[in-house]
KOLLO-285130 format. One record per residue (C-alpha): x, y, z; residue number from 1. Coordinates in pm, 1 decimal. Layout:
<recs>
REC      east     north        up  rovex
REC         X         Y         Z    NUM
...
</recs>
This chain:
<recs>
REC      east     north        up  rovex
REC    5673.0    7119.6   11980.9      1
REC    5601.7    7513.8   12077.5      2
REC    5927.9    7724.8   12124.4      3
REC    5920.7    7968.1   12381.2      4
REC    5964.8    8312.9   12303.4      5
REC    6200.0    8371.8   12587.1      6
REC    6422.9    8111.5   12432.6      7
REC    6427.2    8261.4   12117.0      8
REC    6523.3    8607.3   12238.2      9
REC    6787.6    8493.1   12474.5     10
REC    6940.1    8269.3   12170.9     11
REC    6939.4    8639.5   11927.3     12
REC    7099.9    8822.2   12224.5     13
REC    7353.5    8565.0   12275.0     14
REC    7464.1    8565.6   11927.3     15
REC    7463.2    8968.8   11934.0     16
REC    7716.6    8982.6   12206.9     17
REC    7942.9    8720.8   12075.3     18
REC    7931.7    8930.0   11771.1     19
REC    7951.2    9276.1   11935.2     20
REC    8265.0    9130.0   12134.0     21
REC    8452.5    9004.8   11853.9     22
REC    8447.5    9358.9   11668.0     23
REC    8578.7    9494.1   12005.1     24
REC    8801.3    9297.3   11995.4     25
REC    8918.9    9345.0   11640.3     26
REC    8895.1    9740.0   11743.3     27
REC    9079.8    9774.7   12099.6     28
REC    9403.4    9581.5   11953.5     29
REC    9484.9    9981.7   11883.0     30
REC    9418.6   10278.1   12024.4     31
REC    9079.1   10508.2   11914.0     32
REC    9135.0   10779.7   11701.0     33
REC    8843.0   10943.9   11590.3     34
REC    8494.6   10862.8   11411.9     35
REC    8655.5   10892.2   11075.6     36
REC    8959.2   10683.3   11100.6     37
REC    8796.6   10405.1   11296.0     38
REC    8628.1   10333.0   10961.9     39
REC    8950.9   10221.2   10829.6     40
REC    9010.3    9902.5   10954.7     41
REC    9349.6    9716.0   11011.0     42
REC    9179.7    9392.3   10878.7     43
REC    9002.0    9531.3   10580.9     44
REC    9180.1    9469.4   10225.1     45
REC    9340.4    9827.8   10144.9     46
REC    9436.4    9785.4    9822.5     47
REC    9073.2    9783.3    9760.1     48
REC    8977.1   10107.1    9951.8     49
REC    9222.9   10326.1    9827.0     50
REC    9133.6   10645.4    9600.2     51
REC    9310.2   10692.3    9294.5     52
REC    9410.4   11026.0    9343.8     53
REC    9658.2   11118.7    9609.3     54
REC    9651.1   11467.7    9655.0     55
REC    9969.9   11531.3    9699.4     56
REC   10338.5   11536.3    9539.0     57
REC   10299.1   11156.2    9579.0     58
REC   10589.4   10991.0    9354.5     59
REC   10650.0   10606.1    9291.4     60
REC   10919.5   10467.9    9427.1     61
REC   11238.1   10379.8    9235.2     62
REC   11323.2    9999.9    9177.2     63
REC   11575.3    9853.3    9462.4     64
REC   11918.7    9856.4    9384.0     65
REC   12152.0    9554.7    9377.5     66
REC   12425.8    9528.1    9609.7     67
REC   12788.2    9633.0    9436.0     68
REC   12985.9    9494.0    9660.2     69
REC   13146.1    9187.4    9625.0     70
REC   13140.7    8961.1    9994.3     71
REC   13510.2    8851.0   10040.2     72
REC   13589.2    8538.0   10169.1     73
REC   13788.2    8469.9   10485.6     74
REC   14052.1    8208.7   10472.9     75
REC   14100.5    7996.5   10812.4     76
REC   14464.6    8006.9   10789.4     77
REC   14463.0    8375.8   10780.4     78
REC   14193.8    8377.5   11102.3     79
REC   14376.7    8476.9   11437.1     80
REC   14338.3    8380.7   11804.1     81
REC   14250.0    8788.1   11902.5     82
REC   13933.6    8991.3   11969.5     83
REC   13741.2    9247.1   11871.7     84
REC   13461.7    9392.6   12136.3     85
REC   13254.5    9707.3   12121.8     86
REC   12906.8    9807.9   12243.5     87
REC   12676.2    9978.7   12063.3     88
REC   12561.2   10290.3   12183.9     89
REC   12353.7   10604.4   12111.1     90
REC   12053.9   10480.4   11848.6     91
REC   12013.1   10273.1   11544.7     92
REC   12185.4   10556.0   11364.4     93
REC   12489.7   10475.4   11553.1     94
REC   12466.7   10124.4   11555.4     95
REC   12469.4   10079.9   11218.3     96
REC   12778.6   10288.8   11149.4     97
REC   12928.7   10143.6   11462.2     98
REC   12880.0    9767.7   11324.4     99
REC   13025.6    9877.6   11009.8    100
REC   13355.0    9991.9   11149.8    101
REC   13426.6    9664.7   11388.4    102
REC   13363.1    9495.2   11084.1    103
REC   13623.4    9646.2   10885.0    104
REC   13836.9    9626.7   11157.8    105
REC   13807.3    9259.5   11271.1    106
REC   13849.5    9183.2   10876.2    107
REC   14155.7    9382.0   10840.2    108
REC   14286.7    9211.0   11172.7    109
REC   14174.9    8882.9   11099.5    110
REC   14016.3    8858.4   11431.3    111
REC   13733.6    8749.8   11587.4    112
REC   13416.8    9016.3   11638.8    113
REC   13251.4    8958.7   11935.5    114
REC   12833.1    8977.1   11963.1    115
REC   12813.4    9315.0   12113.6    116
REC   12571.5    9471.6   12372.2    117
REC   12366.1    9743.5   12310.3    118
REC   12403.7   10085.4   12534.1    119
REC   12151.4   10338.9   12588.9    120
REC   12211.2   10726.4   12681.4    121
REC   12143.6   10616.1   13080.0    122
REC   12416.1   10400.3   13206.6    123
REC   12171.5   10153.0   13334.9    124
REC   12004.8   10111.0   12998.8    125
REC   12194.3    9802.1   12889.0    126
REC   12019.8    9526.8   12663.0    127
REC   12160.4    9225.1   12479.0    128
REC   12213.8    9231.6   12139.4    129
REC   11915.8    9012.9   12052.2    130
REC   11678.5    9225.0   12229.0    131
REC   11667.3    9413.2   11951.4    132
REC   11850.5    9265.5   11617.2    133
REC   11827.2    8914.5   11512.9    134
REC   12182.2    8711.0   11613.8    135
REC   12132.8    8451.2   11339.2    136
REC   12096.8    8652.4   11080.9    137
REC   12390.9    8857.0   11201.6    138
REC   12641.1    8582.0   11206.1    139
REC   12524.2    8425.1   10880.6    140
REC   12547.8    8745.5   10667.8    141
REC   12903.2    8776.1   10818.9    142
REC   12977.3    8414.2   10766.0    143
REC   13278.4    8376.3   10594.7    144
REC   13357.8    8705.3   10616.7    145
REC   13445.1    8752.0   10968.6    146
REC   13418.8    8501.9   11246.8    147
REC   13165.5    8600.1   11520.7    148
REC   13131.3    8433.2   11895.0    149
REC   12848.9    8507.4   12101.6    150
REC   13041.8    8629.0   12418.2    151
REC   13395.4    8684.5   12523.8    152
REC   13561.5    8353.4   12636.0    153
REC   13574.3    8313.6   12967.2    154
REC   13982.3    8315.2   12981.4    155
REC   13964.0    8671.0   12863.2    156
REC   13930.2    8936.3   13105.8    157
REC   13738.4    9235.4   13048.0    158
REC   13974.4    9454.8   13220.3    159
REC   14262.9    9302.8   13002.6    160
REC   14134.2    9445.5   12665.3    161
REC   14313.9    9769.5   12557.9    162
REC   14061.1   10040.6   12441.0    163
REC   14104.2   10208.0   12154.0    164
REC   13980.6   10528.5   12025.1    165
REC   13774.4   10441.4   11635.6    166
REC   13662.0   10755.0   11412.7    167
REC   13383.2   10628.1   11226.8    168
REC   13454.1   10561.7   10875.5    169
REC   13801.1   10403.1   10971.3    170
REC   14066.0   10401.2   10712.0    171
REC   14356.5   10123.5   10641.8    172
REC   14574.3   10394.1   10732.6    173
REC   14422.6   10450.8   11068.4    174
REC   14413.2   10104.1   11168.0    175
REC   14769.7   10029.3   11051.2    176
REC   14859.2   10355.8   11246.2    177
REC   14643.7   10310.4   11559.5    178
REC   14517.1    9996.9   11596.3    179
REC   14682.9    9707.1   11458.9    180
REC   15001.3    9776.0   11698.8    181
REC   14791.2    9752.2   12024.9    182
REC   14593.8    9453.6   11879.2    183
REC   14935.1    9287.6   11747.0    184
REC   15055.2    9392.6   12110.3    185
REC   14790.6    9279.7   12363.3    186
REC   14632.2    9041.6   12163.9    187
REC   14257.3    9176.2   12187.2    188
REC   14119.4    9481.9   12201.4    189
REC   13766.6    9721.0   12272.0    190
REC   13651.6    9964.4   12007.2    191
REC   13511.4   10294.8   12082.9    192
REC   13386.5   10475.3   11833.0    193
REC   13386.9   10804.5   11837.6    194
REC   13218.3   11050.9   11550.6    195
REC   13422.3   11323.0   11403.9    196
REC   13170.6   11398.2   11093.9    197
REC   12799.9   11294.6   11067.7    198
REC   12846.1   11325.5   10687.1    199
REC   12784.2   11035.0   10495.6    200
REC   12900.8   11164.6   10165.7    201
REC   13095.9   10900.3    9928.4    202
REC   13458.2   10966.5    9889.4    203
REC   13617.2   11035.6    9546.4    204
REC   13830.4   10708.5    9531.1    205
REC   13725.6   10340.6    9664.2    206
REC   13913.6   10200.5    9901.8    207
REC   14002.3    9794.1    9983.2    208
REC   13800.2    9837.6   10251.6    209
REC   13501.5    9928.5   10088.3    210
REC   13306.8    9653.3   10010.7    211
REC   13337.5    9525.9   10398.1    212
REC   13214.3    9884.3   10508.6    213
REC   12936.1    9826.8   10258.6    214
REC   12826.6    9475.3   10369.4    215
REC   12873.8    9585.7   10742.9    216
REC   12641.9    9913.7   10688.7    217
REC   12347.8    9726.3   10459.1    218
REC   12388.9    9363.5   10468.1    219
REC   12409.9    9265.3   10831.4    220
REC   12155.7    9427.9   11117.9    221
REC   11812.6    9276.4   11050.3    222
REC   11539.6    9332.9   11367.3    223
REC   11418.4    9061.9   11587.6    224
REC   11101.4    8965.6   11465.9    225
REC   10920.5    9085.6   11782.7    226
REC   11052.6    9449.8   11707.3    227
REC   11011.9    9361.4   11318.9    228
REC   10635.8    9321.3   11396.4    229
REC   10597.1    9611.6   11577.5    230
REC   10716.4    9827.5   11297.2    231
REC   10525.8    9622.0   11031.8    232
REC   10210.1    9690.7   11267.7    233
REC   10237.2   10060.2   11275.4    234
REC   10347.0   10118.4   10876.4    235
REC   10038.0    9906.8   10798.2    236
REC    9773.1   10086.3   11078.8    237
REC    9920.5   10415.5   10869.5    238
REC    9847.4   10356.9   10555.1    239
REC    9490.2   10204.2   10655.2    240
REC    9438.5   10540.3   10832.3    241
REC    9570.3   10689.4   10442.5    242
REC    9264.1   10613.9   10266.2    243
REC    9278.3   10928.5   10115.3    244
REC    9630.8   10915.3    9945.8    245
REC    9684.6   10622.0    9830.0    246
REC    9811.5   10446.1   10170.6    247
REC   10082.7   10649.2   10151.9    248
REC   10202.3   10880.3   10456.9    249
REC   10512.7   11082.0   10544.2    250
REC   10729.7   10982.5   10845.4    251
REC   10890.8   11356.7   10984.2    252
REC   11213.6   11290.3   11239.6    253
REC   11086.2   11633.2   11480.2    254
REC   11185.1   11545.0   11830.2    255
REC   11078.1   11857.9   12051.8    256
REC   11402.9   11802.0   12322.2    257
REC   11599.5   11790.6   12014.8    258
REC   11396.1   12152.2   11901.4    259
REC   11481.8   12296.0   12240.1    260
REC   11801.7   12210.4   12302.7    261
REC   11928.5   12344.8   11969.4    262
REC   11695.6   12659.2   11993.6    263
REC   11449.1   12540.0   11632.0    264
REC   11094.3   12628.3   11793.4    265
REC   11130.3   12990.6   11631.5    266
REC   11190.1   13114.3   11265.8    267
REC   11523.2   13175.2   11117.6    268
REC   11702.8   13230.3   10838.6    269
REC   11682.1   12860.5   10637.3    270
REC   12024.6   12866.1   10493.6    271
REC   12173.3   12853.8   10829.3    272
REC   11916.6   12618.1   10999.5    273
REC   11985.2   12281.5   11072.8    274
REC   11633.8   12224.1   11230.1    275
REC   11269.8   12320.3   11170.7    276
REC   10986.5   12367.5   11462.3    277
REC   10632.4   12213.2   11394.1    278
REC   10503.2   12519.7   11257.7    279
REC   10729.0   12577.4   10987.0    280
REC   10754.6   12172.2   10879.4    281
REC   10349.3   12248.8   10845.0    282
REC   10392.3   12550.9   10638.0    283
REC   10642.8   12363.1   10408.2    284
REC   10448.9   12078.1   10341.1    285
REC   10169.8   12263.8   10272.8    286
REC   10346.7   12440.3   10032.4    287
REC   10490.5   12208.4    9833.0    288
REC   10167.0   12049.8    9773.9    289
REC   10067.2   11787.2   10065.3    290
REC    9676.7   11847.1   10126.5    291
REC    9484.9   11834.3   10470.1    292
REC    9435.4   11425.8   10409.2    293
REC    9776.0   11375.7   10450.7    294
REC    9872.7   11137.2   10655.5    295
REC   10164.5   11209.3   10910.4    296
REC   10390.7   11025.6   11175.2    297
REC   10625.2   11242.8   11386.2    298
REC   10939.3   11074.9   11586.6    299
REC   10799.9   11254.3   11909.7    300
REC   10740.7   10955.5   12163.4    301
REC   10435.3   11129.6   12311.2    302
REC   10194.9   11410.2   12179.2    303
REC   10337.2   11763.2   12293.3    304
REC   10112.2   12085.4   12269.2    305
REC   10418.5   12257.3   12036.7    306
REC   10297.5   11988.0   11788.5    307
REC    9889.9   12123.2   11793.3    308
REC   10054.7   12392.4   11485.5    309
REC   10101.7   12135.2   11267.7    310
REC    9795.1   11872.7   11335.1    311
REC    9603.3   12235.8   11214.5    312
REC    9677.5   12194.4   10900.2    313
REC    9713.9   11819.8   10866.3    314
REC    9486.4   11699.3   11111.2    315
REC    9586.5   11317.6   11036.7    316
REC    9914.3   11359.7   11186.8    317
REC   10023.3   11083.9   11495.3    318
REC   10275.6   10992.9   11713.9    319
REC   10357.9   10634.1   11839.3    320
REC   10130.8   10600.0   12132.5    321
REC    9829.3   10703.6   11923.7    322
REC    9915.1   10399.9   11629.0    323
REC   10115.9   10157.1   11844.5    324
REC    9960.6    9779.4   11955.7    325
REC    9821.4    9848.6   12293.0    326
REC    9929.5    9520.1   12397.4    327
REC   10325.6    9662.5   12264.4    328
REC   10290.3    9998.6   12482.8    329
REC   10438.1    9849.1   12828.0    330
REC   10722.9    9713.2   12648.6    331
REC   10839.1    9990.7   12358.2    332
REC   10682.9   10333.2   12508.8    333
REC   10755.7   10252.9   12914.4    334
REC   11040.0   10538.9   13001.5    335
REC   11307.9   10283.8   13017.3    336
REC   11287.4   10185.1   12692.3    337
REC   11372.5   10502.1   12471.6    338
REC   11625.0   10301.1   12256.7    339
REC   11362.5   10073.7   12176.6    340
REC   11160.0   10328.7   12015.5    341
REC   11460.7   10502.6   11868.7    342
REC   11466.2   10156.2   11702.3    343
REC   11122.9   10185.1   11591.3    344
REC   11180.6   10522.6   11463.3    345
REC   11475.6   10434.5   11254.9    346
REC   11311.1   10170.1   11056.4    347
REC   10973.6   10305.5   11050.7    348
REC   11121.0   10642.8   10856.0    349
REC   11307.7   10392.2   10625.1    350
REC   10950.5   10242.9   10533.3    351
REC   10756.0   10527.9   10483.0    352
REC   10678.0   10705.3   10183.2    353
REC   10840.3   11036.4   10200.3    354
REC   11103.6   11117.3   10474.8    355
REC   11155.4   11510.6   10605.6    356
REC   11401.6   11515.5   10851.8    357
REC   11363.4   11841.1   11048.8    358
REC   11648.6   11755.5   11215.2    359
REC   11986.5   11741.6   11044.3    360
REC   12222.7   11452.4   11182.2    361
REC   12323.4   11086.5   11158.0    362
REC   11960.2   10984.1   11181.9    363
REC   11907.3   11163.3   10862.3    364
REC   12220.9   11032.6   10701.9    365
REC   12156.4   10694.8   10780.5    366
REC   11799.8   10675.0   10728.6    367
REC   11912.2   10824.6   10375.7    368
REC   12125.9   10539.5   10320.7    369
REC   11868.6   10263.9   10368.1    370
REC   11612.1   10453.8   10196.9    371
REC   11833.4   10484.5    9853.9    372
REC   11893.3   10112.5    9943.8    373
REC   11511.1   10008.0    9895.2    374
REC   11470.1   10253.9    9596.1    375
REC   11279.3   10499.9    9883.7    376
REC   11442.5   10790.8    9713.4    377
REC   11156.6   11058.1    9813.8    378
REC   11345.2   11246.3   10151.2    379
REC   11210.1   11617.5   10135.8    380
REC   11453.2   11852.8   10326.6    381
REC   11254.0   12159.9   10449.4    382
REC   11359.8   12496.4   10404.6    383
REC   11159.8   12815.3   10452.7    384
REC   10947.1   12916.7   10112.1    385
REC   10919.9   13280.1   10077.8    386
REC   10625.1   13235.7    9833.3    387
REC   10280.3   13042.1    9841.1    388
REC   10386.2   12735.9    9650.7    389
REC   10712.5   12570.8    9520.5    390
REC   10790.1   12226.8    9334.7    391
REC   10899.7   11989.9    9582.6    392
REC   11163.7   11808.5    9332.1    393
REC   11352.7   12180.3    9447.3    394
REC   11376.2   11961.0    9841.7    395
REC   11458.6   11631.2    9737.8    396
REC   11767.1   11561.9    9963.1    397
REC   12111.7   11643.5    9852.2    398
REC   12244.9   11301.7    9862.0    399
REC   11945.1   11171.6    9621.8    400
REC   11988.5   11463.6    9393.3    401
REC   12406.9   11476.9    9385.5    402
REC   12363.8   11067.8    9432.8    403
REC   12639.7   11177.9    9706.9    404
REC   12543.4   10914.5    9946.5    405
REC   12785.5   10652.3   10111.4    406
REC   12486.5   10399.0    9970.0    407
REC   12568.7   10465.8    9572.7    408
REC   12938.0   10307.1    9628.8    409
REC   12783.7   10024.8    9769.8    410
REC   12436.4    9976.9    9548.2    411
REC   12423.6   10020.4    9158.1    412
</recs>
């Protein structure tokens, strides 16, 4: 039986366009970035791709470190009928100091914690806890430790709870001083943490309370999985676009507000400075070894034109809306939702390969503190090199090199 021609072509064509469409697909879940680093694909196997020669001061990561801390065990005759409530407020840098304290506090009170909300800068910006951290996994790392309700009962007002002031890293003292007389008192109370020091140096001496601080710090905030993926999406589209070194990339916290309002943009002298402009974080890692290939994500939301100084010299350099799902960018990059990609920021610069914080801070700290955690021990702190080159082992971050950090009391 003759085939017709016609047939035959319109069959070929079909198949091209189903074809054609799938790859678009496959392509448009992210955002184009140029003719070179569309060749790396999400999908592709990059272990495979990868060149064996970094270019870079590229260093393995150390092994993980076991948890130190023994998890205490909470005996229901001890347990009270009181309350703990607090809100968490300012940033996953915050939050995870925050959570640490009510921890310590509720434990040393033998109360109850309750689930708290989460408070953004804007006093409208208020989420649920499990818009952003998993609840679960929350209350079953704290099981048996402390007991944790969901919400307030219903027979407890609000208005009723005393507030009282918390510095963060709470002492016994301070909450036999301060707060176990209002609690003992009015029966519940709110926390409000307040933050005297952003150090997160380890103290000379271990306290009682340390191995609650510890658990409450690194054993109990674990992301939602629809923010987990998020994060997993973006470390994994930037190390495909890191063909060239390994998969690895560097994750710099430079937040241009943050530049202007403390004055960075300009050059100073580096053993005052407690931030670095765009320009001079370029000139440092270029310094210290990183090559033109290198791969770079910056904390700044949205691509500013203070930032083109530094994609000069490392032209693979990104911020979230150029590496972020498309189908994510309504719901993490919208205006509303800038403690959502604070969030993303945290975890995404405890995942990456080298950390520079241009910006000194709690962010820093913390990040520190879960880095040392994972064995991530490779946080670069710029300074200003008066030569053309330097070893960057002479950066590496004064709590990795003094092992000064909160994290080696509770990790070993």
């Amino acid at each position: 039986m003759a085939v017709d021609p016609r047939q035959v072509l319109a069959g070929v064509l079909t198949i091209t366009m189903f074809v054609m469409l799938g790859d678009m697909i496959k392509r448009d879940h992210f955002d184009s970035l140029s003719v070179e680093d569309s060749e790396a694909s999400i999908h592709g196997t990059r272990k495979q791709s990868l060149v064996s020669n970094g270019g870079g001061p590229w260093k393995q990561d150390a092994e993980s470190l076991n948890s130190c801390w023994t998890k205490p065990s909470l005996e229901e005759a001890d347990e009270s009928q009181g309350y703990v409530t607090f809100s968490l407020t300012n940033g996953p840098e915050y939050h995870v100091s925050q959570i640490a304290d009510a921890v310590v506090i509720a434990r040393y009170l033998r109360a109850t914690l309750v689930l708290p909300d989460i408070r953004g800068s804007d006093p409208a910006d208020k989420r649920k806890f499990e818009d952003v951290y998993d609840v679960e996994q929350f209350v079953k790392n704290l099981d048996g430790v402390v007991k944790v309700e969901k919400s307030l009962p219903s027979k407890v007002s609000q208005r009723n709870l005393a507030v009282v002031k918390v510095p963060s890293r709470v002492t016994e003292e301070h909450i036999a001083d301060n707060i176990e007389p209002v609690f003992r008192s009015k029966g519940n109370v709110r926390l409000a943490t307040y933050f005297p020091s952003v150090n997160m140096k380890k103290t000379k001496e271990n306290s009682n309370i340390d191995s609650i601080a510890c658990l409450g710090m690194f054993g109990t905030l674990e992301l939602q999985p629809e923010v987990n993926g998020v994060v997993e999406s973006m470390v994994e589209r930037l190390r495909t676009l890191s063909r060239k070194s390994n998969g690895q990339f560097i994750a710099v916290d430079l937040r241009v507000d943050i530049l202007e309002k403390k004055g960075c943009q300009g050059n100073g002298d580096s053993k005052s400075k407690s931030c670095y402009g765009p320009q001079e974080i370029a000139m440092f890692l270029r310094k210290i070894g990183f090559n033109k290939d290198t791969t770079i994500y910056l904390t700044q939301p949205r691509w500013d034109s203070s930032l083109d100084a530094l994609k000069d010299l490392f032209p693979r350099t990104y911020t979230k809306e150029s590496i972020m799902p498309i189908d994510k960018k309504a719901k993490f990059l919208d205006n509303e939702n800038s403690e959502l990609e604070k969030v993303i920021d945290f975890y995404l610069c405890s995942r990456s390969d080298v950390f520079v914080p241009a910006i000194s801070g709690l962010f820093y700290a913390n990040v520190a503190g879960k880095r040392i955690a994972s064995g991530k021990t490779q946080i670069l702190v710029p300074a200003d090199i008066s030569g053309s080159s330097a070893s960057s082992t002479d950066y590496i971050s004064h709590y990795v090199s003094k092992k000064n950090h909160f994290a080696y009391s509770c990790f070993c």
